[in-house]
N, CA, C and O atoms as a Tripos MOL2 file, in Angstrom:
@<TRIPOS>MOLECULE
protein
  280   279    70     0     0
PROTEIN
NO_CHARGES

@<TRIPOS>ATOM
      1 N         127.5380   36.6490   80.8630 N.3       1 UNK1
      2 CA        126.9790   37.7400   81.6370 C.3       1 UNK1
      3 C         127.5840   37.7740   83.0340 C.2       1 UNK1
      4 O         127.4720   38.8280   83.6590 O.2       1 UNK1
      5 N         128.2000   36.7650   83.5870 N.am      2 UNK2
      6 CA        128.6880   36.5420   84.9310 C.3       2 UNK2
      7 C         130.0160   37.4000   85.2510 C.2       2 UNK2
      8 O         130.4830   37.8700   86.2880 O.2       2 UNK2
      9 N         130.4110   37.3970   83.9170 N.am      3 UNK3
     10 CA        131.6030   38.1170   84.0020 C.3       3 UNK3
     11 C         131.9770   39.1350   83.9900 C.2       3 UNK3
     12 O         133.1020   39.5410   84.2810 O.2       3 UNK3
     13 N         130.6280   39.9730   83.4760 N.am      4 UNK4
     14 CA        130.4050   41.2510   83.9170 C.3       4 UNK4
     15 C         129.0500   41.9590   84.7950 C.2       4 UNK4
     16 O         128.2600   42.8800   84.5890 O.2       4 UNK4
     17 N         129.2740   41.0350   85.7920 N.am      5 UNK5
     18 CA        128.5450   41.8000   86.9750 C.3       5 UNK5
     19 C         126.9910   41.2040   87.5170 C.2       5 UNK5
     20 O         126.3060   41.6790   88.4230 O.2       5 UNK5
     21 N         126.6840   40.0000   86.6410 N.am      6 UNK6
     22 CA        125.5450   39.4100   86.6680 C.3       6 UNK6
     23 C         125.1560   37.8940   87.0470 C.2       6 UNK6
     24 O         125.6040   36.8460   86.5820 O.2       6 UNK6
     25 N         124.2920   38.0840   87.9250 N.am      7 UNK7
     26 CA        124.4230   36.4790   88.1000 C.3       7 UNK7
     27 C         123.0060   35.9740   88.2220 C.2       7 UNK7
     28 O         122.0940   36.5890   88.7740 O.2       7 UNK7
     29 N         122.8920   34.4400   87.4820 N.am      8 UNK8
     30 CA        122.0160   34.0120   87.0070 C.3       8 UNK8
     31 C         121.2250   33.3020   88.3470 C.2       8 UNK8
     32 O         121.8760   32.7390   89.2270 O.2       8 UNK8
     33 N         119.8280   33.3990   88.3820 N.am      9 UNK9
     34 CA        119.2500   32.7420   88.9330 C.3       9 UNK9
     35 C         119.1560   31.2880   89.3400 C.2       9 UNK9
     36 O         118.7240   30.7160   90.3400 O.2       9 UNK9
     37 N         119.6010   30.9760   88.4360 N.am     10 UNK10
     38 CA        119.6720   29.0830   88.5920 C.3      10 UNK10
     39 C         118.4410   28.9180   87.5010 C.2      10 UNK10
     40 O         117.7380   29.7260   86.8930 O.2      10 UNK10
     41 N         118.5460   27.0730   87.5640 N.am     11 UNK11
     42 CA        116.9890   26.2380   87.0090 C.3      11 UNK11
     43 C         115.8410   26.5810   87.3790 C.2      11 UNK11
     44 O         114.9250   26.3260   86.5970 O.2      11 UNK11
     45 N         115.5760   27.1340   88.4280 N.am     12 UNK12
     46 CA        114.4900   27.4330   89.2340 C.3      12 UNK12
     47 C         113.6220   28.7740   88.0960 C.2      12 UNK12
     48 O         112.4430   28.8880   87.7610 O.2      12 UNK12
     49 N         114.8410   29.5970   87.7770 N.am     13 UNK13
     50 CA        114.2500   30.7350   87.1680 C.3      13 UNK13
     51 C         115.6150   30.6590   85.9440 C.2      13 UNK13
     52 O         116.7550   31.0850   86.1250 O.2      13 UNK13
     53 N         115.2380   30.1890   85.0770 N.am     14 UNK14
     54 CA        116.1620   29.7850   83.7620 C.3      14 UNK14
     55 C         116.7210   31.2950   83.1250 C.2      14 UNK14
     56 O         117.9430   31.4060   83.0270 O.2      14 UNK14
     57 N         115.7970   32.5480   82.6570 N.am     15 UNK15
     58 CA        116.0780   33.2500   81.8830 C.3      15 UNK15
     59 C         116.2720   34.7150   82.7260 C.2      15 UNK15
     60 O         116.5680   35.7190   82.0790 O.2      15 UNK15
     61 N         116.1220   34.7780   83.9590 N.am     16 UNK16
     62 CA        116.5110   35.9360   84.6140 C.3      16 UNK16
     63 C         117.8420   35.6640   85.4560 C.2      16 UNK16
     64 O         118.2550   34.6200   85.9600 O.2      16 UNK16
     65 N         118.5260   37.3280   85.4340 N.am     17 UNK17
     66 CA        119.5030   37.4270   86.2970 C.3      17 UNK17
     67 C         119.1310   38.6640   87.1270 C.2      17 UNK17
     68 O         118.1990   39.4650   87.0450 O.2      17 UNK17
     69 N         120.0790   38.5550   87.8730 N.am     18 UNK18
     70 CA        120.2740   40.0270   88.7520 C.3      18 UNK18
     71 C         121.3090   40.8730   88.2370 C.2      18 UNK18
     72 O         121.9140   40.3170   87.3200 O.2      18 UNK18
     73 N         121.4200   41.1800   88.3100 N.am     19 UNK19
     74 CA        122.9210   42.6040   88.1540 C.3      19 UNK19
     75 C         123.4540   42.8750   89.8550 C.2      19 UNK19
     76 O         122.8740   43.5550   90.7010 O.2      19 UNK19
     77 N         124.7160   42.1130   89.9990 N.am     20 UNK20
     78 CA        125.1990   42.3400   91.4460 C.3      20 UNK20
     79 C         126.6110   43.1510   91.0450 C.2      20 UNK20
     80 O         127.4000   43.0590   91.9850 O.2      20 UNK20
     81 N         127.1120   43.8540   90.0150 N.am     21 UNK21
     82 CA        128.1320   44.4320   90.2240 C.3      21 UNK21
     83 C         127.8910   45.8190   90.3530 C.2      21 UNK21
     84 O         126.8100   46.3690   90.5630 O.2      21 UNK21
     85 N         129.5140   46.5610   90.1380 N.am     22 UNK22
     86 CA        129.6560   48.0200   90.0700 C.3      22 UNK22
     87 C         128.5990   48.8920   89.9720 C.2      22 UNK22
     88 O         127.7480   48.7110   89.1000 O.2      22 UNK22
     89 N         128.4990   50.1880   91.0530 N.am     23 UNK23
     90 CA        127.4310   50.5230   90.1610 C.3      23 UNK23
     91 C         126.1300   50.1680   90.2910 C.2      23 UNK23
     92 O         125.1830   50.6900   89.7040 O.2      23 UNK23
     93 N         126.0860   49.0880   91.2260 N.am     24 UNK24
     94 CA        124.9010   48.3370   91.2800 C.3      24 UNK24
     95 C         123.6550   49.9320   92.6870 C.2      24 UNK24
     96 O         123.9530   50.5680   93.6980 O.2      24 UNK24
     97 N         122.6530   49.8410   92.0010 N.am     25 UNK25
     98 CA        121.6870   50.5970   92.8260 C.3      25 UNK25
     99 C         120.2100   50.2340   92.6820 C.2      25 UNK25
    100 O         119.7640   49.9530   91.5690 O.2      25 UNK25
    101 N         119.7110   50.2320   93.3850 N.am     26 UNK26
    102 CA        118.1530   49.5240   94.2130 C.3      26 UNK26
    103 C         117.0210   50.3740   92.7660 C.2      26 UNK26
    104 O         116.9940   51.5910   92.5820 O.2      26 UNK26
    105 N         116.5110   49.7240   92.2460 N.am     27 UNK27
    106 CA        115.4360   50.5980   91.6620 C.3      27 UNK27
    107 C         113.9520   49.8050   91.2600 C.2      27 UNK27
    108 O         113.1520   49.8320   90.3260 O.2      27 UNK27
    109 N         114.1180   49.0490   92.6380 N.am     28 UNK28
    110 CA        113.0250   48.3440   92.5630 C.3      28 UNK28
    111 C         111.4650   49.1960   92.4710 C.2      28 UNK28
    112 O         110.5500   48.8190   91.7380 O.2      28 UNK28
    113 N         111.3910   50.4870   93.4360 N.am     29 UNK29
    114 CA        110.5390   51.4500   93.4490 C.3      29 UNK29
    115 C         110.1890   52.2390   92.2400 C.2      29 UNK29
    116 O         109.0630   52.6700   91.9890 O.2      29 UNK29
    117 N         111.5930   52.4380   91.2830 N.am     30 UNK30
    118 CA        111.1250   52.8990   90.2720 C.3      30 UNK30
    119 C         110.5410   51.9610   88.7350 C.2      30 UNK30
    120 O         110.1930   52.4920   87.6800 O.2      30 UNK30
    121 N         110.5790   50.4830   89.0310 N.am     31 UNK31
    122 CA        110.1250   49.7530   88.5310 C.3      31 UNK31
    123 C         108.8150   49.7080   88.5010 C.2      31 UNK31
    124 O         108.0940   49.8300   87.5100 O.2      31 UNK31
    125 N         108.3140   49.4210   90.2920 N.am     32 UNK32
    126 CA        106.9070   49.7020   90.8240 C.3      32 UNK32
    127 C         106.0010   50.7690   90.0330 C.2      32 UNK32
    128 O         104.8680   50.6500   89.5650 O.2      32 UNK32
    129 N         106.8800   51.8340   90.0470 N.am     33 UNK33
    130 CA        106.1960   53.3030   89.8830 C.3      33 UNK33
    131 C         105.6430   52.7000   88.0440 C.2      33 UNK33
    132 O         104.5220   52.5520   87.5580 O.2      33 UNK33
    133 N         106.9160   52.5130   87.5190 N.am     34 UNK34
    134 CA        106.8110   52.5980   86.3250 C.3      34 UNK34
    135 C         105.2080   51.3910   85.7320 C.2      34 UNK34
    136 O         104.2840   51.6650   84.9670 O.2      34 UNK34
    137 N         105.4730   50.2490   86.4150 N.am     35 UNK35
    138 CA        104.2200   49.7700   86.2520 C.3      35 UNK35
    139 C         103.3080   50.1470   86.6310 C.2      35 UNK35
    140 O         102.2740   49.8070   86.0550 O.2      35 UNK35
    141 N         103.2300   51.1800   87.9710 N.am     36 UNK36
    142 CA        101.6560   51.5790   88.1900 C.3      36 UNK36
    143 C         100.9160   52.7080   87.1960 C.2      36 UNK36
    144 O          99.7240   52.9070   86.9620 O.2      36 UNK36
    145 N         102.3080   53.4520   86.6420 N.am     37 UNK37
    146 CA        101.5950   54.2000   85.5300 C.3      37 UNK37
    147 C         101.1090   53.4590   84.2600 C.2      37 UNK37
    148 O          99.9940   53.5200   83.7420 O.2      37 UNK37
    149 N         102.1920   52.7470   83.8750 N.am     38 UNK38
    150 CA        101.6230   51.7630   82.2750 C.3      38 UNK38
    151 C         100.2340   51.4830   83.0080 C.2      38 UNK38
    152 O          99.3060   52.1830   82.6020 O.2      38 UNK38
    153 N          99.9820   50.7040   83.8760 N.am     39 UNK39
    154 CA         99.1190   50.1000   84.0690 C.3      39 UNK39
    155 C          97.5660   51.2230   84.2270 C.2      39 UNK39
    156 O          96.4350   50.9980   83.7980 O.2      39 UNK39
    157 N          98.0010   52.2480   84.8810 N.am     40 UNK40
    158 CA         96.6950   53.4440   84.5380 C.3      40 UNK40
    159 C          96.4940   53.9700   83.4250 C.2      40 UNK40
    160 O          95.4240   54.5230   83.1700 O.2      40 UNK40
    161 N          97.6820   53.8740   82.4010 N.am     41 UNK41
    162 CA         97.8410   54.8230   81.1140 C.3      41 UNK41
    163 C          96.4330   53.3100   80.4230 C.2      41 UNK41
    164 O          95.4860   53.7020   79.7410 O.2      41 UNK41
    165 N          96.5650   51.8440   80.7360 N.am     42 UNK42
    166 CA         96.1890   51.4940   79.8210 C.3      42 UNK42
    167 C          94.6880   50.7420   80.3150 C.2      42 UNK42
    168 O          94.0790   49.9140   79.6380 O.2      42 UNK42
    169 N          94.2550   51.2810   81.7300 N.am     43 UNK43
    170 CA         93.2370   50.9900   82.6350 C.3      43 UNK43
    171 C          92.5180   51.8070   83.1650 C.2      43 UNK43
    172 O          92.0530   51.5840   84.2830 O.2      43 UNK43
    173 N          92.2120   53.1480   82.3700 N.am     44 UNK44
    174 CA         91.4810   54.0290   82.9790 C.3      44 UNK44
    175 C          90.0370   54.0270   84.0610 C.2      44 UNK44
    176 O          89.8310   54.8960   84.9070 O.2      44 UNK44
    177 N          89.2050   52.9300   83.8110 N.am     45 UNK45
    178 CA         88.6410   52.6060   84.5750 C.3      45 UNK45
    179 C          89.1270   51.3310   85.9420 C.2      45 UNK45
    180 O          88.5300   50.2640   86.0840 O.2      45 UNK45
    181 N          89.9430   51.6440   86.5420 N.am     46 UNK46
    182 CA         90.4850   50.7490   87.3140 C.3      46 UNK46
    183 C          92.1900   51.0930   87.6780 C.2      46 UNK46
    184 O          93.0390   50.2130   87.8220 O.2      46 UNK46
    185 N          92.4570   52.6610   87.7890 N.am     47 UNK47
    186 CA         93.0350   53.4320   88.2230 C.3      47 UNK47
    187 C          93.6440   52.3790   89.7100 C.2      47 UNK47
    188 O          92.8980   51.6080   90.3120 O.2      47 UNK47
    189 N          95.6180   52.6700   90.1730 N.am     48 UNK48
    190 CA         95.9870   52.5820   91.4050 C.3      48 UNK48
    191 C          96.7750   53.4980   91.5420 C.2      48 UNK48
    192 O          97.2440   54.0530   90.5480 O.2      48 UNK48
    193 N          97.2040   53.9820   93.1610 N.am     49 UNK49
    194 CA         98.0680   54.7810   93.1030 C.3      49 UNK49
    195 C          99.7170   54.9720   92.3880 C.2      49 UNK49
    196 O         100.6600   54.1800   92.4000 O.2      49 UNK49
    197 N          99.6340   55.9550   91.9610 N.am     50 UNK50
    198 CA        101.3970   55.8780   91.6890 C.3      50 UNK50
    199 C         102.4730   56.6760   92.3190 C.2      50 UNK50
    200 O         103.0420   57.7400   92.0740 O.2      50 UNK50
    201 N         102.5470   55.5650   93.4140 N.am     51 UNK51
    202 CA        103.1880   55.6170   94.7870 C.3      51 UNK51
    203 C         104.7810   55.0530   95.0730 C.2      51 UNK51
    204 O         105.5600   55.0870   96.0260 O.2      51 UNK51
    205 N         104.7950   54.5350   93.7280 N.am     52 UNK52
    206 CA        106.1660   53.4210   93.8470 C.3      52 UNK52
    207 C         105.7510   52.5730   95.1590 C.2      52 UNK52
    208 O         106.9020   52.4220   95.5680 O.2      52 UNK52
    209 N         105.1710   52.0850   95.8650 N.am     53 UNK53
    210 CA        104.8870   50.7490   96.6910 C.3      53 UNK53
    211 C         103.8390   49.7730   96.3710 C.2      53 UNK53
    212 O         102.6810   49.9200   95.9810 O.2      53 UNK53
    213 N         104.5280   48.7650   96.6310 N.am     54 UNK54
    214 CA        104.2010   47.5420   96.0270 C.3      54 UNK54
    215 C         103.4370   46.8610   97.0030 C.2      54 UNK54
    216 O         103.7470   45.8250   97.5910 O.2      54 UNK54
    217 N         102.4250   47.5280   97.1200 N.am     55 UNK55
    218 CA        101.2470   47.1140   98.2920 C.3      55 UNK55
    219 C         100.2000   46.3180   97.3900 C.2      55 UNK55
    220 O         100.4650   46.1370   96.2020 O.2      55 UNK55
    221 N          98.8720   45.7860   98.0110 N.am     56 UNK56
    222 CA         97.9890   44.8130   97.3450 C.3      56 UNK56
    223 C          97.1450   45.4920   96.4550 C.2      56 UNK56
    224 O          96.2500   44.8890   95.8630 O.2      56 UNK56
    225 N          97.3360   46.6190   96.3150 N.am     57 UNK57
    226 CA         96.5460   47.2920   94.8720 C.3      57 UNK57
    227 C          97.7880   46.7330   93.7630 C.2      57 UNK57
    228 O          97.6260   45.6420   93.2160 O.2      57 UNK57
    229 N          98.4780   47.1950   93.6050 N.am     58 UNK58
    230 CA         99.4920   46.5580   92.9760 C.3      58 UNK58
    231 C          99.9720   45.4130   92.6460 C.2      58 UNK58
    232 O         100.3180   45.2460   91.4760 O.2      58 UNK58
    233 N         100.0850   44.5050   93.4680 N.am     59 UNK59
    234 CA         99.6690   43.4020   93.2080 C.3      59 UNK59
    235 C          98.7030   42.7600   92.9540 C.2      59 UNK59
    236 O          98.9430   41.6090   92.5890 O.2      59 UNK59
    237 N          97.4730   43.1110   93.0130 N.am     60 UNK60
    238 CA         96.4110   42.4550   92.4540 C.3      60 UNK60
    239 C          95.8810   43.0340   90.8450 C.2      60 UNK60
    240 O          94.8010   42.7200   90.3460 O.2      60 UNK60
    241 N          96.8820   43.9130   90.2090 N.am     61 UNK61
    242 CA         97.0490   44.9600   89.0510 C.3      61 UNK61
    243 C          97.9540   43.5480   88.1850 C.2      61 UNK61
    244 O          97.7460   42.7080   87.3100 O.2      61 UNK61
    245 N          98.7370   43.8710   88.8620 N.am     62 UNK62
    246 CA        100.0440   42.8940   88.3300 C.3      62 UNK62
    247 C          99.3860   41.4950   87.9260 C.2      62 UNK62
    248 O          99.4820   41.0770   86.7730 O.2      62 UNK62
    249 N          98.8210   40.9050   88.7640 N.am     63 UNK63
    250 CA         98.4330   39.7170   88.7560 C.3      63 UNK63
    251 C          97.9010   40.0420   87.7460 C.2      63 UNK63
    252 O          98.8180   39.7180   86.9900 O.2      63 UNK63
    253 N          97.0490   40.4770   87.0150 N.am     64 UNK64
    254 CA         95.5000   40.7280   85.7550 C.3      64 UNK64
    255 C          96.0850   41.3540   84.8320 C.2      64 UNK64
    256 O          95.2940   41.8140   84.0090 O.2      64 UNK64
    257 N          97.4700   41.6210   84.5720 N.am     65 UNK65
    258 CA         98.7200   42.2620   84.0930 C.3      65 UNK65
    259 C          98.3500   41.1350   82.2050 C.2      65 UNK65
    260 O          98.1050   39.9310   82.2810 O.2      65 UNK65
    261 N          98.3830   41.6030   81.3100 N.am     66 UNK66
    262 CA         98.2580   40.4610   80.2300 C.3      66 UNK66
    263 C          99.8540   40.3180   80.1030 C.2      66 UNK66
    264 O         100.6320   41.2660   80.2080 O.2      66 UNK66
    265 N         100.2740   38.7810   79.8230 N.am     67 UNK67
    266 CA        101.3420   38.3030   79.9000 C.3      67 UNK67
    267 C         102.1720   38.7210   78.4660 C.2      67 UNK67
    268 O         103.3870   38.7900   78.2820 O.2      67 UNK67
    269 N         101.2160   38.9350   77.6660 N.am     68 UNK68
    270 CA        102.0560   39.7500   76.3470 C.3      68 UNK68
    271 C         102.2150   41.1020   75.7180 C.2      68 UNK68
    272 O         102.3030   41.5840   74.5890 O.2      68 UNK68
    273 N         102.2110   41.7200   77.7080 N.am     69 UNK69
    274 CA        102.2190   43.3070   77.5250 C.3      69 UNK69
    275 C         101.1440   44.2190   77.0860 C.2      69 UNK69
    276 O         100.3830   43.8540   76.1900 O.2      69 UNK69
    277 N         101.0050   45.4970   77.7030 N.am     70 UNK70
    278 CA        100.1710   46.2950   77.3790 C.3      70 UNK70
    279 C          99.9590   46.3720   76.1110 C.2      70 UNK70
    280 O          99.1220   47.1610   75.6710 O.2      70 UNK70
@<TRIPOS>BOND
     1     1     2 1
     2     2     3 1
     3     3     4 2
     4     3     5 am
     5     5     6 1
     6     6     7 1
     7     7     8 2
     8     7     9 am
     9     9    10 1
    10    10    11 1
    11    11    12 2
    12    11    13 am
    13    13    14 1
    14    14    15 1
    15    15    16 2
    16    15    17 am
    17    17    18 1
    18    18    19 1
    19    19    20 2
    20    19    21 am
    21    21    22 1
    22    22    23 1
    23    23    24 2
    24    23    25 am
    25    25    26 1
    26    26    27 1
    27    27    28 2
    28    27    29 am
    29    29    30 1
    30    30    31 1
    31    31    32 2
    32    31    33 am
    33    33    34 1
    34    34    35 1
    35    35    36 2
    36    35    37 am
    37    37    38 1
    38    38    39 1
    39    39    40 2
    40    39    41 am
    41    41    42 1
    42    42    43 1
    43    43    44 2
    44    43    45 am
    45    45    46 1
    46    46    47 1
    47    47    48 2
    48    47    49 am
    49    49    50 1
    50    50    51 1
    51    51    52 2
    52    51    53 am
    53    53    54 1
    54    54    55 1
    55    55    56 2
    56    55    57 am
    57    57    58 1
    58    58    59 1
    59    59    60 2
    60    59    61 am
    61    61    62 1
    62    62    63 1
    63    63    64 2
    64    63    65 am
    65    65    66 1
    66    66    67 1
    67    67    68 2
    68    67    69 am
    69    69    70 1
    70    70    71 1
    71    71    72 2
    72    71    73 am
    73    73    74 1
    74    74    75 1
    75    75    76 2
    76    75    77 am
    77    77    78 1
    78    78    79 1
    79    79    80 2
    80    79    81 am
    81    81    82 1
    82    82    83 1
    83    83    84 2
    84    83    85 am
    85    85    86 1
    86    86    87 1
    87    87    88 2
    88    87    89 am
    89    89    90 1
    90    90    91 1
    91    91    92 2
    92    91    93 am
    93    93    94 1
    94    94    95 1
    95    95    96 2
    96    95    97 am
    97    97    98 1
    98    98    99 1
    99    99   100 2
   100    99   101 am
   101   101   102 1
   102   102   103 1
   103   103   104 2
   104   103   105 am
   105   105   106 1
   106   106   107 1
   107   107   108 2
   108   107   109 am
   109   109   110 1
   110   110   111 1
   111   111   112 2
   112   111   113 am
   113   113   114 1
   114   114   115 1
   115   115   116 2
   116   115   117 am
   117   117   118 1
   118   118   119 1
   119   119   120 2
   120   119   121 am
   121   121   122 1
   122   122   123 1
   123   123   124 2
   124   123   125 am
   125   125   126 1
   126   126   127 1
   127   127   128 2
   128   127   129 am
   129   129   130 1
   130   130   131 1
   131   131   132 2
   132   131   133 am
   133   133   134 1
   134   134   135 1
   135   135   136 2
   136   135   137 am
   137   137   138 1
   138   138   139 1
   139   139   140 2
   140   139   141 am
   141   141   142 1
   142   142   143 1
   143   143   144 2
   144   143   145 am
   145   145   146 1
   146   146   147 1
   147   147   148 2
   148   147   149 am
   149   149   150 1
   150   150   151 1
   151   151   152 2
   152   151   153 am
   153   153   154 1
   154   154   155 1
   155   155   156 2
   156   155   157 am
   157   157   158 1
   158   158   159 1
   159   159   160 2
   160   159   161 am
   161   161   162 1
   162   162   163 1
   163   163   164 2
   164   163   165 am
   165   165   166 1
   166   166   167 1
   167   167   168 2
   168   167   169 am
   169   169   170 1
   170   170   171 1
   171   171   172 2
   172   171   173 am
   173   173   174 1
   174   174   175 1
   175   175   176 2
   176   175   177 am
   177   177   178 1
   178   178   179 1
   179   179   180 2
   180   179   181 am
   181   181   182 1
   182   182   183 1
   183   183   184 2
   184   183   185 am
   185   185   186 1
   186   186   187 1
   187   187   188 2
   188   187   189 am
   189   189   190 1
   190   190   191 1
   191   191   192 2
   192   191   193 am
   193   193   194 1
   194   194   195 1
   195   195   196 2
   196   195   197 am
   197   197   198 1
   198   198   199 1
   199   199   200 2
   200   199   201 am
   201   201   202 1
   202   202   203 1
   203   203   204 2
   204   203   205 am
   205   205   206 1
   206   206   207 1
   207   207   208 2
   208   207   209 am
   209   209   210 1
   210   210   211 1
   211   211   212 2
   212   211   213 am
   213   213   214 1
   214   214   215 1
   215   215   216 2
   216   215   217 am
   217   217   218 1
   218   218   219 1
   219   219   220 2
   220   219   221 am
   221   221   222 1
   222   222   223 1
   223   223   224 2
   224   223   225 am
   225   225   226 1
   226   226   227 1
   227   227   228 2
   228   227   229 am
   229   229   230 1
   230   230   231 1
   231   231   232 2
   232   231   233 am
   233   233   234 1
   234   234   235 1
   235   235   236 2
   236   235   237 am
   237   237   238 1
   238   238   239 1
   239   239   240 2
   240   239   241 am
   241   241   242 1
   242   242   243 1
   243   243   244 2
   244   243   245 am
   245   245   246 1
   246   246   247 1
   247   247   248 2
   248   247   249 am
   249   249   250 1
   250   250   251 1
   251   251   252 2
   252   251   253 am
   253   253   254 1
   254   254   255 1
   255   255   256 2
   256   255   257 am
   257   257   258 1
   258   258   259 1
   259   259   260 2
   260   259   261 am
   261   261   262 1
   262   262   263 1
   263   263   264 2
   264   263   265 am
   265   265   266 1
   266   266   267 1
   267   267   268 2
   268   267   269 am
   269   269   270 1
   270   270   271 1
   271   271   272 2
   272   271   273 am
   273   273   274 1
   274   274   275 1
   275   275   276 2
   276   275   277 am
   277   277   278 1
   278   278   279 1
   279   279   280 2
@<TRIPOS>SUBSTRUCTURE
     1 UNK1         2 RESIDUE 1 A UNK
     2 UNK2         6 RESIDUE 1 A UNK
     3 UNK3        10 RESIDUE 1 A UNK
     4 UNK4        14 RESIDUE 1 A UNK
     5 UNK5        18 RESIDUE 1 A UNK
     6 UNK6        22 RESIDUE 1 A UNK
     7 UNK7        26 RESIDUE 1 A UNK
     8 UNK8        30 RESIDUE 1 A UNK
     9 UNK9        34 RESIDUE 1 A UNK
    10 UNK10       38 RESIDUE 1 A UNK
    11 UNK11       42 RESIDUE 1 A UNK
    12 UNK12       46 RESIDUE 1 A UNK
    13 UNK13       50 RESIDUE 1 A UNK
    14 UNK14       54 RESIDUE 1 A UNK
    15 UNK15       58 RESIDUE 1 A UNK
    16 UNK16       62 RESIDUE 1 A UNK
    17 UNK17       66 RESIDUE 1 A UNK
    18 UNK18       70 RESIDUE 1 A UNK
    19 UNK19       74 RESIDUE 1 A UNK
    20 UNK20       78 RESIDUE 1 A UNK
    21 UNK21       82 RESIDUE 1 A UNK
    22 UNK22       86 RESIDUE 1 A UNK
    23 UNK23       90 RESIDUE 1 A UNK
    24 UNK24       94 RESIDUE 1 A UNK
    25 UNK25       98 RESIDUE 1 A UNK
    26 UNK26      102 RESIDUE 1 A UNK
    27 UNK27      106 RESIDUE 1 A UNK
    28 UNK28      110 RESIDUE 1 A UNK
    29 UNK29      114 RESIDUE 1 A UNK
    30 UNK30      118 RESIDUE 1 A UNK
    31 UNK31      122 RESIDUE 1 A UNK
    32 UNK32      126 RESIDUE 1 A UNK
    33 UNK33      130 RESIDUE 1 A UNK
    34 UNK34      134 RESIDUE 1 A UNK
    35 UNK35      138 RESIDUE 1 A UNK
    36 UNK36      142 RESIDUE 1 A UNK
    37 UNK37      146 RESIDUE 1 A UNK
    38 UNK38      150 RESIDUE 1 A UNK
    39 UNK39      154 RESIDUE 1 A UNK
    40 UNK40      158 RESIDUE 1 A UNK
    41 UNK41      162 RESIDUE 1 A UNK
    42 UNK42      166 RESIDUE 1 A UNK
    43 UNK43      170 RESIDUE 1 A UNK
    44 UNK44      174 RESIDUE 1 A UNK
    45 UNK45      178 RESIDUE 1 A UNK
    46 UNK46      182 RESIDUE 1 A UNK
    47 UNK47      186 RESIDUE 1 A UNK
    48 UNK48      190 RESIDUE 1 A UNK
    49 UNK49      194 RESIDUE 1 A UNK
    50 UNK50      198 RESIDUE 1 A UNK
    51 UNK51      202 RESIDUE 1 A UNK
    52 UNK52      206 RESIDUE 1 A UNK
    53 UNK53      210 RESIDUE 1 A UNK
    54 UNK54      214 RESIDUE 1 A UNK
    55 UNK55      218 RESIDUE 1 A UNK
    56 UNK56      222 RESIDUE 1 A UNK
    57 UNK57      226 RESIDUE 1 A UNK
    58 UNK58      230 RESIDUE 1 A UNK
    59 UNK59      234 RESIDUE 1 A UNK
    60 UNK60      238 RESIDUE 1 A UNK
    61 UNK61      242 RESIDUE 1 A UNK
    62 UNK62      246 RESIDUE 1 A UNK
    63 UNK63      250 RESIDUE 1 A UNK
    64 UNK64      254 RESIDUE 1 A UNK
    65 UNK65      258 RESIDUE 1 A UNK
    66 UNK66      262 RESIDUE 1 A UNK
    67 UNK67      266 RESIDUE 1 A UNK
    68 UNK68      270 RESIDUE 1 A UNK
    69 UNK69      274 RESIDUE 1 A UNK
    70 UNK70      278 RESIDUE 1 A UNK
């Protein structure tokens, strides 16, 4: 994967990389966004904004997030 554009986290974080090549563009916000909707589509009582920012509604969503997906 290094060799095309990706580089691994280290031991610290074994199975993730980043993507640092070509091409490369920020879509951390639309990540955000994208979880704050899954997360209302599947939490109707306990609604956050979908704001794309990753403020403490969001994180405290995330956190209570089930680890084997909606």
């Amino acid at each position: 994967m290094e060799a095309h554009g990706w580089r691994w986290l280290g031991e610290g974080d074994r199975p993730h990389f980043d993507f640092v090549g070509d091409g490369l563009r920020d879509i951390g916000g639309t990540a955000v966004l994208a979880f704050q909707r899954l997360w209302n589509q599947h939490n109707p009582n306990e609604q956050i904004d979908e704001d794309a920012a990753f403020g403490p509604a969001t994180e405290e969503k995330l956190n209570k997030s089930p680890v084997e997906g909606f």
